[in-house]
Backbone as ProteinMPNN parsed JSONL, in Angstrom:
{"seq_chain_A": "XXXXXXXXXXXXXXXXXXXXXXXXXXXXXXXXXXXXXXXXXXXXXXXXXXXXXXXXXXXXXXXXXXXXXXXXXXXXXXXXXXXXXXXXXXXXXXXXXXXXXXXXXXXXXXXXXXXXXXXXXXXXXXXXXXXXXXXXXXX", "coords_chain_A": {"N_chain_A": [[94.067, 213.581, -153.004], [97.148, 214.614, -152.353], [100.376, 212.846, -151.821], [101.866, 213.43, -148.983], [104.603, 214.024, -146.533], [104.708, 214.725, -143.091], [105.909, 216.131, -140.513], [104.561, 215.579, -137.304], [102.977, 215.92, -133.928], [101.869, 213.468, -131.898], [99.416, 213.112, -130.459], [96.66, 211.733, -128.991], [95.443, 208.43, -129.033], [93.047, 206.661, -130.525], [92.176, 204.195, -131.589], [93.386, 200.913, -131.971], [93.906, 201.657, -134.812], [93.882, 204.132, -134.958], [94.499, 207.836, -134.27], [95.48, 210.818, -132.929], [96.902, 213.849, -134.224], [99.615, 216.693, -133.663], [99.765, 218.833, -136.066], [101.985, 221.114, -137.203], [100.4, 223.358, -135.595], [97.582, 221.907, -135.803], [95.121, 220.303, -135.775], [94.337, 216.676, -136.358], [93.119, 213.72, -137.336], [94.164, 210.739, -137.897], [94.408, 207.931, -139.804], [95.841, 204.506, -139.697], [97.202, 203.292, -142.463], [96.615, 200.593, -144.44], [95.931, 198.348, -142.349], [93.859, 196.836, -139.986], [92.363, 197.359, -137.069], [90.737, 196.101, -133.784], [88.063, 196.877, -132.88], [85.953, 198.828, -130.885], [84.095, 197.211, -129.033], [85.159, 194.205, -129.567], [87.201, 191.469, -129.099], [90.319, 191.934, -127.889], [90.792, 194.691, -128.098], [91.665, 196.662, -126.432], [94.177, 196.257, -126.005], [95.395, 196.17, -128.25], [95.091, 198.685, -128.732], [96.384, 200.222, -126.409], [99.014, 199.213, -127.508], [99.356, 200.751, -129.835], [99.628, 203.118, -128.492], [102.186, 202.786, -127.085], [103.912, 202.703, -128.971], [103.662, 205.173, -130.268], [102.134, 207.401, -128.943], [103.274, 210.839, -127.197], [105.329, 211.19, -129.234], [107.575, 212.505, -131.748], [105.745, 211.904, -134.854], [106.346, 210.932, -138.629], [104.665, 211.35, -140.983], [103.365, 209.617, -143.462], [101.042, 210.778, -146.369], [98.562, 209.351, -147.459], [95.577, 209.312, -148.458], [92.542, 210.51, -148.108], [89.788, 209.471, -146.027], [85.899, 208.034, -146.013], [85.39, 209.468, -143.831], [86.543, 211.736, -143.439], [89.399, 211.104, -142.361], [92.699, 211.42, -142.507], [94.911, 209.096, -144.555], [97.124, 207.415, -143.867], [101.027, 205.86, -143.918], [102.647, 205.436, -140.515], [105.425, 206.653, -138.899], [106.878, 206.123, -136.194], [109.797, 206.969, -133.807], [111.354, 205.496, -135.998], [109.724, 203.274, -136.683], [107.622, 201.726, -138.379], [104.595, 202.345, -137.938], [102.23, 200.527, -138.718], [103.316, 198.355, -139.866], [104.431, 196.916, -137.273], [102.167, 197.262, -135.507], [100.892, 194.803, -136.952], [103.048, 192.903, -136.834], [103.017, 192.921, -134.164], [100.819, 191.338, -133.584], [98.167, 193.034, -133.547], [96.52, 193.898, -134.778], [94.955, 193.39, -138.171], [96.183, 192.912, -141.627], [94.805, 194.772, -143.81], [93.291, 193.568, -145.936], [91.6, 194.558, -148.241], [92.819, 197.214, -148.675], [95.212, 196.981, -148.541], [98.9, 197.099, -150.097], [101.607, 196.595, -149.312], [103.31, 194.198, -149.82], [104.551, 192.868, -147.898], [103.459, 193.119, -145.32], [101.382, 191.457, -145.007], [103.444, 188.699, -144.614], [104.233, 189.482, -142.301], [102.149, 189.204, -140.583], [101.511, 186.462, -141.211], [103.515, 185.404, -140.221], [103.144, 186.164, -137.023], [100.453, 184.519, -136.469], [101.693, 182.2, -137.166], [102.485, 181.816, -134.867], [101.287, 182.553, -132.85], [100.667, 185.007, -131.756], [99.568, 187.697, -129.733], [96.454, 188.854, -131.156], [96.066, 186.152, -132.304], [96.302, 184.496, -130.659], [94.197, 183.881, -129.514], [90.57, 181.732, -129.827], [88.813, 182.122, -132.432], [89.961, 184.683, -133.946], [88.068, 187.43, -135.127], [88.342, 189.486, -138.182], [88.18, 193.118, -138.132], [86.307, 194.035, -140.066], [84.62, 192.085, -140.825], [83.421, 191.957, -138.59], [81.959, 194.24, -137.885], [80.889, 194.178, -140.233], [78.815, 191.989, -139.779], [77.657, 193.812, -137.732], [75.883, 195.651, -138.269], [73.735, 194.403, -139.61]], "CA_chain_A": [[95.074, 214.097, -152.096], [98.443, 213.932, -152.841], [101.18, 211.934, -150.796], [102.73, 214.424, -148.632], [105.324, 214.005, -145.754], [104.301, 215.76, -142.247], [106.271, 215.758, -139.144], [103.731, 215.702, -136.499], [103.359, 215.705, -132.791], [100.763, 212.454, -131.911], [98.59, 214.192, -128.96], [96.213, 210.655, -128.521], [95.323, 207.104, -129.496], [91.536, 206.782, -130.303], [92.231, 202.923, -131.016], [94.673, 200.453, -132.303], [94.28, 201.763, -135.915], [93.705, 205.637, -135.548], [95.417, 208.713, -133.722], [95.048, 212.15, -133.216], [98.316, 214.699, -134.23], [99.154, 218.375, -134.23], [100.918, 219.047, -137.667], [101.802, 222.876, -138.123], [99.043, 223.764, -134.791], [96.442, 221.696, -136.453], [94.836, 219.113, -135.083], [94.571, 216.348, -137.584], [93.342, 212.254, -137.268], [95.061, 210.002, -138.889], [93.929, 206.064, -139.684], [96.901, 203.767, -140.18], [97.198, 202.346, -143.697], [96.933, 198.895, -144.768], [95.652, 197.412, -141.174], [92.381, 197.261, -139.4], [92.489, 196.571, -135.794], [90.182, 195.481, -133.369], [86.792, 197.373, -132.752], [85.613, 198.678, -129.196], [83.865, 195.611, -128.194], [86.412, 193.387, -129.99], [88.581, 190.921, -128.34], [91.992, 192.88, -127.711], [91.101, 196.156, -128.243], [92.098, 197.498, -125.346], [95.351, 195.442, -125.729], [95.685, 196.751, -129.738], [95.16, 200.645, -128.698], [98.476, 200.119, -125.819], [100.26, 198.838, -128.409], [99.49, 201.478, -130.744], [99.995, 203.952, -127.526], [103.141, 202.46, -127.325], [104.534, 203.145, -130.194], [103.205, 206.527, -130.666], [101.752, 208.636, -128.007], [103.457, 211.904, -127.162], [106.246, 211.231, -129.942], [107.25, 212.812, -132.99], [105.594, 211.356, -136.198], [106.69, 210.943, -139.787], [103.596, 211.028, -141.425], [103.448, 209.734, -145.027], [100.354, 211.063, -146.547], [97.775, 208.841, -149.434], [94.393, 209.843, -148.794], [91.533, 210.552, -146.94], [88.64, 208.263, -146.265], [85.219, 208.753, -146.102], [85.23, 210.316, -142.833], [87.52, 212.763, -143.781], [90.474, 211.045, -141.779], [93.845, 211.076, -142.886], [94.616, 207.277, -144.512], [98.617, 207.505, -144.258], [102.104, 205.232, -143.239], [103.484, 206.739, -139.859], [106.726, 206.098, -138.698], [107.292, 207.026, -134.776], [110.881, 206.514, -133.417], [111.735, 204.715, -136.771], [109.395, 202.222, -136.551], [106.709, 201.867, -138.882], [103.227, 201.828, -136.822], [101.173, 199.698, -139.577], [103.646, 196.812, -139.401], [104.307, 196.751, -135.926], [100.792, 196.616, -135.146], [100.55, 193.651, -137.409], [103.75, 192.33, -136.356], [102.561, 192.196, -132.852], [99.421, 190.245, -133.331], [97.148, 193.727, -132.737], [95.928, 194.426, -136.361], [95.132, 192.473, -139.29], [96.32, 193.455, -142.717], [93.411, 194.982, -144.424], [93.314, 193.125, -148.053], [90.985, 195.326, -149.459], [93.669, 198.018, -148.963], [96.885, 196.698, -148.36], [99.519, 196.896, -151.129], [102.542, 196.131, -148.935], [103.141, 192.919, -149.379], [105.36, 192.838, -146.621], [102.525, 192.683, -144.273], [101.479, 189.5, -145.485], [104.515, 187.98, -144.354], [104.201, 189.65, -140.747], [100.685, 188.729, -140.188], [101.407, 185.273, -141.04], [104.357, 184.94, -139.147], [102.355, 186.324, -135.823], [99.477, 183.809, -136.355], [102.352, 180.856, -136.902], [103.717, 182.099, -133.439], [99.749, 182.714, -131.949], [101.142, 186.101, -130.81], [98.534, 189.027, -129.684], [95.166, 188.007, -131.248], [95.861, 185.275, -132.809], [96.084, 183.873, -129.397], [92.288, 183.517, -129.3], [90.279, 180.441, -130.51], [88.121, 182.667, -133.199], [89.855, 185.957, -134.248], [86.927, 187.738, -136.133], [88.477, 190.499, -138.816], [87.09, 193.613, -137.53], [85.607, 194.602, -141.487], [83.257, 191.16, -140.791], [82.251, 192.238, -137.101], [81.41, 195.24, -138.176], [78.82, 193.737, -141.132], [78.073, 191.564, -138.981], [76.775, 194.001, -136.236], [75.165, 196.382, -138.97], [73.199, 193.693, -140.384]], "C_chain_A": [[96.445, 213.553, -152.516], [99.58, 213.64, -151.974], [102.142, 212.868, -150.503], [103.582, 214.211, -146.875], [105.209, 214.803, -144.791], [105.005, 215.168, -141.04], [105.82, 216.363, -137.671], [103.883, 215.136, -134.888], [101.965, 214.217, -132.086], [100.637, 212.589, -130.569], [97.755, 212.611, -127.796], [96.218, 210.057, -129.432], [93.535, 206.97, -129.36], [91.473, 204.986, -130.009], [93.45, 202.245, -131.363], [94.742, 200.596, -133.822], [94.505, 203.487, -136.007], [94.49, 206.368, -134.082], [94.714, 209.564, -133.967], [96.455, 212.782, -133.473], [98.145, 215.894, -134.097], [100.324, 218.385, -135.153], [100.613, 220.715, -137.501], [100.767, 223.334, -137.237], [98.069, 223.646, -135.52], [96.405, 220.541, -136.28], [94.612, 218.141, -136.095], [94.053, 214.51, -137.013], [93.507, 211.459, -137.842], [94.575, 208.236, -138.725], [95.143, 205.794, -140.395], [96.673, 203.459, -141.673], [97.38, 201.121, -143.937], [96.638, 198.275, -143.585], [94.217, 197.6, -140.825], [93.018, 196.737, -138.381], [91.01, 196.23, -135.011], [89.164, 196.64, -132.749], [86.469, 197.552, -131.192], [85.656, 198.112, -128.025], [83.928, 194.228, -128.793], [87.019, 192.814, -128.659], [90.319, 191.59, -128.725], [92.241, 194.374, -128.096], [91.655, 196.771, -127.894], [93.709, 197.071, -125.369], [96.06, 196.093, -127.316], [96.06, 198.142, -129.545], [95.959, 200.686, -127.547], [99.304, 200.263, -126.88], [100.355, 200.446, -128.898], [100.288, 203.016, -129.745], [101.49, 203.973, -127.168], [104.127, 202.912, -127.738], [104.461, 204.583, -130.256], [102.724, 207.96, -129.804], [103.091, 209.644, -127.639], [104.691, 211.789, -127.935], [106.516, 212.352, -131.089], [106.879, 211.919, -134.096], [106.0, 211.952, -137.071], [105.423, 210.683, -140.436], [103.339, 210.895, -142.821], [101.672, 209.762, -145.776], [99.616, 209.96, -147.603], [96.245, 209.142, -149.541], [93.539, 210.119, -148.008], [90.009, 209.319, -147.101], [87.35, 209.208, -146.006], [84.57, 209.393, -144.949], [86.264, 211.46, -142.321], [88.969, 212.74, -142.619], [91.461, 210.92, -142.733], [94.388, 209.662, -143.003], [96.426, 207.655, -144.444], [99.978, 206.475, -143.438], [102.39, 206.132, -142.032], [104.449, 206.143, -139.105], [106.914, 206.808, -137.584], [108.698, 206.346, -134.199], [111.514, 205.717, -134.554], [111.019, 203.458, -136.704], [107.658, 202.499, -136.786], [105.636, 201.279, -138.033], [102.354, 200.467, -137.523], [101.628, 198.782, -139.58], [104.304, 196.634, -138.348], [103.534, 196.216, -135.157], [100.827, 195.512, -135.774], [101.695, 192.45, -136.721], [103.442, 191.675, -134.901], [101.367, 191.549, -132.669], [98.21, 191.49, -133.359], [96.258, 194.149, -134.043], [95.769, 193.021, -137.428], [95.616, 193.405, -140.684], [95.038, 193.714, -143.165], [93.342, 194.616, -146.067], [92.75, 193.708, -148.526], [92.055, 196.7, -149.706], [94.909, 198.098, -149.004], [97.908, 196.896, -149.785], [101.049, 196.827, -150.497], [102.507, 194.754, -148.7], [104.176, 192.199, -148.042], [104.709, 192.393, -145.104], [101.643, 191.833, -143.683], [102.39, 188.521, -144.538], [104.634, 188.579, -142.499], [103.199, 189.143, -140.371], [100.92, 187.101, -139.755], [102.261, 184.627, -140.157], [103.405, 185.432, -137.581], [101.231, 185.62, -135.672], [100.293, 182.576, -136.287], [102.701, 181.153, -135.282], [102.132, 182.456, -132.687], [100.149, 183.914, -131.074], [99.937, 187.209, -131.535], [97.113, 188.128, -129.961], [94.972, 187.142, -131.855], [95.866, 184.044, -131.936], [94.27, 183.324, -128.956], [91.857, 182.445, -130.455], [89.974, 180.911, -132.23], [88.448, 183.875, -133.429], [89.007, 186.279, -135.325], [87.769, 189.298, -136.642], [87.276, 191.321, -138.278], [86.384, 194.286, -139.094], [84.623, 193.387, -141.384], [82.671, 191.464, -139.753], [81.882, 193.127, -137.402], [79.818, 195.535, -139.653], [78.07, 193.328, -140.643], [76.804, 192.201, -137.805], [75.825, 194.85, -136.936], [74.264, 195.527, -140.203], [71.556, 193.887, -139.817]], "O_chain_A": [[96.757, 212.424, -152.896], [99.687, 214.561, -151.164], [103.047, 213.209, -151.265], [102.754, 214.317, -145.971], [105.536, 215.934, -145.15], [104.808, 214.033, -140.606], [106.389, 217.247, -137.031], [104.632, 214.214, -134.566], [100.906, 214.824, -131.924], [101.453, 212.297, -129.695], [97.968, 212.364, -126.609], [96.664, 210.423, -130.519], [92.898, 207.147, -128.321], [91.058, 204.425, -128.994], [94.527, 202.799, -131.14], [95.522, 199.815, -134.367], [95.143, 204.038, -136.904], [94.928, 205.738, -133.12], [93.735, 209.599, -134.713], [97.336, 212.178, -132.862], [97.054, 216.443, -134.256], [101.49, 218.029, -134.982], [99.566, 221.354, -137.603], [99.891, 223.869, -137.916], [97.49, 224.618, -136.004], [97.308, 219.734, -136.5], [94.671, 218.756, -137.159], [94.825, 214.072, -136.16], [92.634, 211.386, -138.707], [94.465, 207.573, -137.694], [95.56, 206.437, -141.358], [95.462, 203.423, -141.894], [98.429, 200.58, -143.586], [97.254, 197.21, -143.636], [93.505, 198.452, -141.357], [93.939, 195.924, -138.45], [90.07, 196.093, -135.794], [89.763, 197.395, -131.982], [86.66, 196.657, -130.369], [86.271, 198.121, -126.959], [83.101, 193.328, -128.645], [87.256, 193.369, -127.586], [91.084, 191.557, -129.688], [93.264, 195.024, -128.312], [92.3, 197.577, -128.565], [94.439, 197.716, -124.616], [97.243, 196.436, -127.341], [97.049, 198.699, -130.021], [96.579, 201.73, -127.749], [100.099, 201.167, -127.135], [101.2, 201.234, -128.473], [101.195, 203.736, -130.164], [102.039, 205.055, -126.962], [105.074, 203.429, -127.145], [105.561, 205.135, -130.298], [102.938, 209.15, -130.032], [104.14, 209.041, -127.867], [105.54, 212.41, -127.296], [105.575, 213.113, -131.315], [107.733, 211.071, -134.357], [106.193, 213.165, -136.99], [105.118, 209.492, -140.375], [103.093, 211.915, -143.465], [101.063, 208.696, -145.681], [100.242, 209.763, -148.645], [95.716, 209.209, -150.65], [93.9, 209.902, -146.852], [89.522, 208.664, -148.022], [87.351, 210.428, -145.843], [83.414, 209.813, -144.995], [86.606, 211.863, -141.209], [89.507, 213.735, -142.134], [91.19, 210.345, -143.787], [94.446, 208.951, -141.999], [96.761, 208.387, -145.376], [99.822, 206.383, -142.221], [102.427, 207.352, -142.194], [104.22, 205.021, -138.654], [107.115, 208.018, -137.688], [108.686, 205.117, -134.14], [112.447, 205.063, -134.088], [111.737, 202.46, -136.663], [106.804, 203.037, -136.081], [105.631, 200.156, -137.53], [101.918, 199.549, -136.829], [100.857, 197.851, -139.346], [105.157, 195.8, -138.653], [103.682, 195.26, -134.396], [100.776, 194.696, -134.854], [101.338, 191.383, -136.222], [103.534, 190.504, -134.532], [100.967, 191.242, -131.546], [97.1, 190.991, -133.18], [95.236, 194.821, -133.901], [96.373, 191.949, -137.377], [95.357, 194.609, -140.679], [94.147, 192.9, -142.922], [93.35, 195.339, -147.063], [93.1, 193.749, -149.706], [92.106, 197.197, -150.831], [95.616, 199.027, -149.395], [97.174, 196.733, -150.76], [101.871, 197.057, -151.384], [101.941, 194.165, -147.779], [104.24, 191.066, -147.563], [105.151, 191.708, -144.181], [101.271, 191.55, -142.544], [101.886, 187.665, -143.811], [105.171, 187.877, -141.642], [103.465, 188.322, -139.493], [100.711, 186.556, -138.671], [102.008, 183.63, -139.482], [102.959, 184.378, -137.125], [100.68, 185.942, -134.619], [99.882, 181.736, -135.486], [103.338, 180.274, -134.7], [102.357, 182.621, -131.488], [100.008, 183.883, -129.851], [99.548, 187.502, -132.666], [96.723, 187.138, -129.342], [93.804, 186.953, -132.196], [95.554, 182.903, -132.278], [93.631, 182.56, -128.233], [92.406, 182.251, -131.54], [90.577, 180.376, -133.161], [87.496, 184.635, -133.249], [89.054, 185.63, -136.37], [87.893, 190.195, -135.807], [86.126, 190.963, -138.025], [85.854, 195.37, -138.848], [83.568, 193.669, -141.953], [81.446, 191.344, -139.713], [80.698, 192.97, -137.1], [78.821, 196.209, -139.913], [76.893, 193.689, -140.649], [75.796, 191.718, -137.289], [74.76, 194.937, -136.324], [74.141, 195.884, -141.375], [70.636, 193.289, -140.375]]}, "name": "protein", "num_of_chains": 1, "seq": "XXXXXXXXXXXXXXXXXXXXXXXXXXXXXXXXXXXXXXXXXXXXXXXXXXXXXXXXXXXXXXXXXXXXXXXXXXXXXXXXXXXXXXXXXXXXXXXXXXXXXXXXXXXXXXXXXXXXXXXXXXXXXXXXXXXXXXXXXXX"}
C-alpha cells in the first residue's frame, strides 16, 4: 500500500489505539502507528480510549496512510485538530511506543518523559506492554 493522505471524518473510537472514519462515504478503521495501547481488560483502557476520544471523535482527520495489517486495518499517522494522535497518546501516559514498529524516534523521548513524570499509566506499580499481555493471555 502506498502512503496516501485522506481527509476523513472519525465516526468512533474502538480503543485507545484504533478508530473508525468515513473517507469519500467509506467506512474505513484505522490503527494508530507506532503505539500500542492498553487492551480491554488492561489497566487504563477505558482511560486510553477518552483520551483517544478526545482527540478525535467527530473531528476532521488528516490521515497519513503506510499500510495495512493483518486484519486488514489501516496502519497510518492521524493528525486531528493539528495534533498528532500517536504522540499525544504517548505523550499522555495512554499508549506505549510500539518498538517493533516505531521509527519515530521522537516517541522515545515522549514516552520517557511521561514515565519520568508517572503521568497516565505509568502511574501504576506494574504497567504490562499490551504486546506481552496479550502472549501472555494466548499462552
Amino acid at each position: 500500500m502506498l502512503s496516501t493522505t485522506l481527509i476523513c471524518l472519525v465516526i468512533s473510537i474502538t480503543d485507545g489505539d484504533t478508530l473508525k472514519a468515513t473517507c469519500d462515504n467509506e467506512q474505513v478503521v484505522i490503527r494508530l502507528a507506532e503505539i500500542d495501547a492498553p487492551e480491554k481488560k488492561q489497566e487504563f483502557y477505558v482511560e486510553s480510549k477518552k483520551s483517544l476520544s478526545d482527540l478525535c471523535l467527530d473531528k476532521k482527520a488528516k490521515i497519513t496512510t503506510q499500510t495495512k495489517d493483518r486484519y486488514k486495518r489501516i496502519i497510518a499517522r492521524i493528525n486531528c485538530d493539528g495534533v498528532d494522535a500517536s504522540e499525544e497518546q504517548v505523550k499522555r501516559g495512554m499508549a506505549w511506543v510500539y518498538d517493533r514498529y516505531a521509527t519515530d524516534h521522537n516517541l522515545h523521548m515522549l514516552q520517557d518523559h511521561a514515565h519520568a513524570k508517572k503521568i497516565g499509566l505509568w502511574q501504576t506499580q506494574l504497567p504490562i506492554e499490551p504486546w506481552k499481555w496479550r502472549k501472555k493471555i494466548n499462552e
